[in-house]
C-alpha positions, -999 to +999 in steps of 0.1 A: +370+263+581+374+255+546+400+263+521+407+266+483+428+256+464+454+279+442+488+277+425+513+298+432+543+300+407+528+266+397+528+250+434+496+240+448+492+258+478+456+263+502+444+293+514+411+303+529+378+317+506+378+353+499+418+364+511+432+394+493+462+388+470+478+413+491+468+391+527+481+358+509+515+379+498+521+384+537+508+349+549+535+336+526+561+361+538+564+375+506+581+410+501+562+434+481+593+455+474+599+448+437+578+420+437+549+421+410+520+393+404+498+381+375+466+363+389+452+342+357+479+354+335+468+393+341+495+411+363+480+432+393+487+465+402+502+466+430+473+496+448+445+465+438+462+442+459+443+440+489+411+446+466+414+413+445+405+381+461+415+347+454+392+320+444+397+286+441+422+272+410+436+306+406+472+307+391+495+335+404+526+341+397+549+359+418+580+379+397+606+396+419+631+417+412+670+404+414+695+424+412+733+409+406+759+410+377 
């Protein structure tokens, strides 16, 4: 199997062809709750997750929520 290459929050990371943002989000164990993600510099809605798939040298970034004081 073969896999590409993308960055994620500016870590190279591999994953293989054709895997849904949403599918990498819970390979990497990745919470969805208040968790948002730009792919390219575009953020994602959260319902096109598992519709948008990764191709190699794509960026995401993963933002999540914090809460504290």
């Amino acid at each position: 199997m073969s896999f590409i290459t993308i960055l994620l929050n500016d870590a190279q990371m591999s994953c293989a062809p054709n895997t849904s943002v949403l599918a990498f989000l819970t390979d990497q164990d990745i919470s969805q709750d208040g968790t948002a993600v730009a792919k390219n510099g575009t953020i994602l809605a959260k319902p096109l997750w598992d519709e948008i798939h990764l191709q190699n040298n794509d960026k995401l970034d993963i933002f999540t929520l914090v809460a504290g004081g």
